[in-house]
N, C-alpha and C positions, 0 to 999 in steps of 0.2 A: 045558845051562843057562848056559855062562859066554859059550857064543856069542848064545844070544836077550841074557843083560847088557850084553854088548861093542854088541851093534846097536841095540836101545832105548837103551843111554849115548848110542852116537855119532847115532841118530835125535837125539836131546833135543837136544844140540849144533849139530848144523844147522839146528833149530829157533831155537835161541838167535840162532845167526848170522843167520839171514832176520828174527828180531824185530828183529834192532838195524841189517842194511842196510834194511829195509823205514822204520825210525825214523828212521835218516840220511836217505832217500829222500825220505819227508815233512819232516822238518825241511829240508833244503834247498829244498825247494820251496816254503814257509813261509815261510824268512828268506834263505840263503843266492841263492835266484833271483832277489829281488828287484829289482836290477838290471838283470834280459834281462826280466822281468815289466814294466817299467818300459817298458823300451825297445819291446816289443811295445804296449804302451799306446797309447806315444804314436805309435807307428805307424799302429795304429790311428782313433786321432784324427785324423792327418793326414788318411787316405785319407774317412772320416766328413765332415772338415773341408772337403774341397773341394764333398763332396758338397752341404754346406748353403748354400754359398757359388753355386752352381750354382743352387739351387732358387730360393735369396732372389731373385738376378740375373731367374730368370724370372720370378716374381711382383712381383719390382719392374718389371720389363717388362711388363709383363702390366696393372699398375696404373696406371701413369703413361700409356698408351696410354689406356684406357677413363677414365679420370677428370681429363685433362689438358683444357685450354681446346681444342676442335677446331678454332675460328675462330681462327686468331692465325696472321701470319706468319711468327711467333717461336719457333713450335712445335716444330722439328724441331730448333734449335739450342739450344733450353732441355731438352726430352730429351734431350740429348748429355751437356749442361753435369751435368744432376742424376742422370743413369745413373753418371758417372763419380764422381760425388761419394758414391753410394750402394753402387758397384762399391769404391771403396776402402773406405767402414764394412765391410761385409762382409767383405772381406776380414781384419779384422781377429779373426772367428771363427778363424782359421789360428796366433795366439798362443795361447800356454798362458795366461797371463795379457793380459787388455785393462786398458790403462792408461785411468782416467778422462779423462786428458789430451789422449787419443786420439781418445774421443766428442765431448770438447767442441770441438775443432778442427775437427773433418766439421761440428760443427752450424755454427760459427761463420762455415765456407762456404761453407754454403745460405745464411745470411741477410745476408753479402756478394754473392751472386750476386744474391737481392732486389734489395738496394739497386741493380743492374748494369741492370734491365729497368722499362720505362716504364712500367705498365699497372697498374690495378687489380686488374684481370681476373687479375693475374697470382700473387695473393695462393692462387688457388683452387692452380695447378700446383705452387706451393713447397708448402703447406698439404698438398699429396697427400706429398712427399715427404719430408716433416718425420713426418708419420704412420709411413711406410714404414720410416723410422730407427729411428722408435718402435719397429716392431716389431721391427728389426733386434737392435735394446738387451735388449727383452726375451730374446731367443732368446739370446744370450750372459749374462744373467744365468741363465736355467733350465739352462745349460750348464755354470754355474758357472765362469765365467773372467774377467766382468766382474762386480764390486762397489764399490759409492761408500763413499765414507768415512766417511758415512752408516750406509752400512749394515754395513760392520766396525766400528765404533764400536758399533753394535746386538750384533754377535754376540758383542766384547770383552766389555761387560756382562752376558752369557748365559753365559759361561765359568765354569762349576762350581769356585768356590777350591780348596776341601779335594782334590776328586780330580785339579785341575793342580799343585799343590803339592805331594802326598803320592806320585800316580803318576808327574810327570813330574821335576818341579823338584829335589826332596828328593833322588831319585837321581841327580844331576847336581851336588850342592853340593859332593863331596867331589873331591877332583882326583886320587886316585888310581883314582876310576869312571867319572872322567871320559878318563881315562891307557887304560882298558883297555875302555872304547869305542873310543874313536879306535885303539885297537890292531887289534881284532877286527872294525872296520866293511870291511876290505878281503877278509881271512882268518882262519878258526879260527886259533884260540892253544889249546897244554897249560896245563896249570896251572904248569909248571915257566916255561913258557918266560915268560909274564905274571907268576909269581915274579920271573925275573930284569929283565926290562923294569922294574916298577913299584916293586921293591924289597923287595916285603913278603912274609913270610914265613909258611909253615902258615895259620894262626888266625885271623890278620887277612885273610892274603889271601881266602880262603875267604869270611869277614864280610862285603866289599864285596862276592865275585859273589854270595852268597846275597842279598844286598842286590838285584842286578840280576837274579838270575835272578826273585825275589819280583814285582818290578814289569814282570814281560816283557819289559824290556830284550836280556838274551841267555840261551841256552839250552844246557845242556851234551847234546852227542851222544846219548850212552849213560851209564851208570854207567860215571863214572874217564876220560871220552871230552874232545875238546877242546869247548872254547867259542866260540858263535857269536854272533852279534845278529840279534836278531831284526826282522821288517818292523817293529814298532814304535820298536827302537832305531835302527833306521837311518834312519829317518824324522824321528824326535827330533833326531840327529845333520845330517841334514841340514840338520832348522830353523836350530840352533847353526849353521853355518857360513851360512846366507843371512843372519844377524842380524849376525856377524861381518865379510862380507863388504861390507855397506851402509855399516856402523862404520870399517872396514879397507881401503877400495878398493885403494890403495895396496898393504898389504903382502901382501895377499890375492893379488894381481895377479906378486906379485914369484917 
């Protein structure tokens, strides 16, 4: 009997342990991966990004050919001129973000290039390729990497108070959660070792992570386990520091 005890104890136990590496397991892939999850992303993007850049290229070729003026001397050196001007919008799919400032400059030299060519006739060829950008714009807004000020001004208004203020903001007003963010966005921290960092002691310290762990900010391992941040705190985190950095060029940079 003491031996079936001994083997169902130490069964239960290795049980235990597979619950809490298996919980590590998920939890890092959850919070702590964030990071190579990231970097796979935007690798991703990349290889996606040229690809669209590739199709646009052909459909802008493909357009400007059948829909350009046939009759005109002008023809082969104004398909050049509006290829490359089309060739660089696109290419601007290849940012993570497309600055407004970006689109309006391509537009602004097709209709310098206008002014460059004699013809009426010639209203039809620019007119093709002003379309074309069109579409170009569109395909980077559905992408989600180009937006006007416009239109963040629109989602600014759409921004739920109560749940940015209670979920995001509220956890972030106090600077000692803000202290053990910034601790924990590189690497887990113990409780001890975020005691000595932050200052505070038992009761209190505990008060702010239950504080963070409440709003998903970070996550403790296991019971009595170290503390992490999660995809959402580090994403928060990151926001703080692009906000800081616009504010801060200078000391950001140093």
């Amino acid at each position: 009997m003491q031996q079936n005890y001994d083997f169902d104890s130490e069964l239960s136990d290795i049980k235990l342990k597979l619950s809490d590496i298996h919980n590590d397991i998920r939890l890092f892939i959850d919070s702590t991966n964030h990071q190579q999850l990231d970097s796979v992303v935007r690798d991703m993007k990349a290889d996606y990004s040229d690809i669209f850049v590739r199709h646009l290229m052909e459909d802008a070729g493909t357009s400007l050919e059948k829909n350009m003026v046939k009759k005109c001397e002008m023809r082969g050196e104004c398909k050049t001129l509006l290829s490359n001007v089309l060739q660089k919008n696109a290419g601007l799919i290849r940012n993570e973000h497309v600055k407004e400032a970006s689109i309006e400059e391509n537009r602004l030299e097709l209709k310098h290039l206008r002014t460059m060519v004699p013809y009426d006739k010639c209203d039809i060829c620019f007119s093709e390729a002003s379309d074309i950008m069109s579409k170009q714009v569109t395909l980077m807004r559905s992408m989600r990497i180009y937006e006007t000020n416009k239109g963040r001004k629109q989602v600014l208004r759409q921004l739920p108070s109560e749940v940015v203020v209670d979920d995001i903001l509220e956890p972030l007003c106090h600077q000692k959660r803000f202290e053990i963010l910034k601790a924990i966005s590189g690497e887990t921290k113990s409780f001890s070792s975020l005691s000595s960092l932050t200052g505070l002691r038992g009761g209190n310290l505990l008060f702010h992570l239950q504080k963070l762990v409440e709003k998903g900010m970070i996550i403790q391992r296991h019971e009595r386990g170290d503390y992490m941040i999660t995809g959402k705190g580090f994403k928060v985190m990151e926001g703080v520091r692009s906000i800081y950095s616009s504010l801060n060029p200078l000391k950001d940079s140093e």
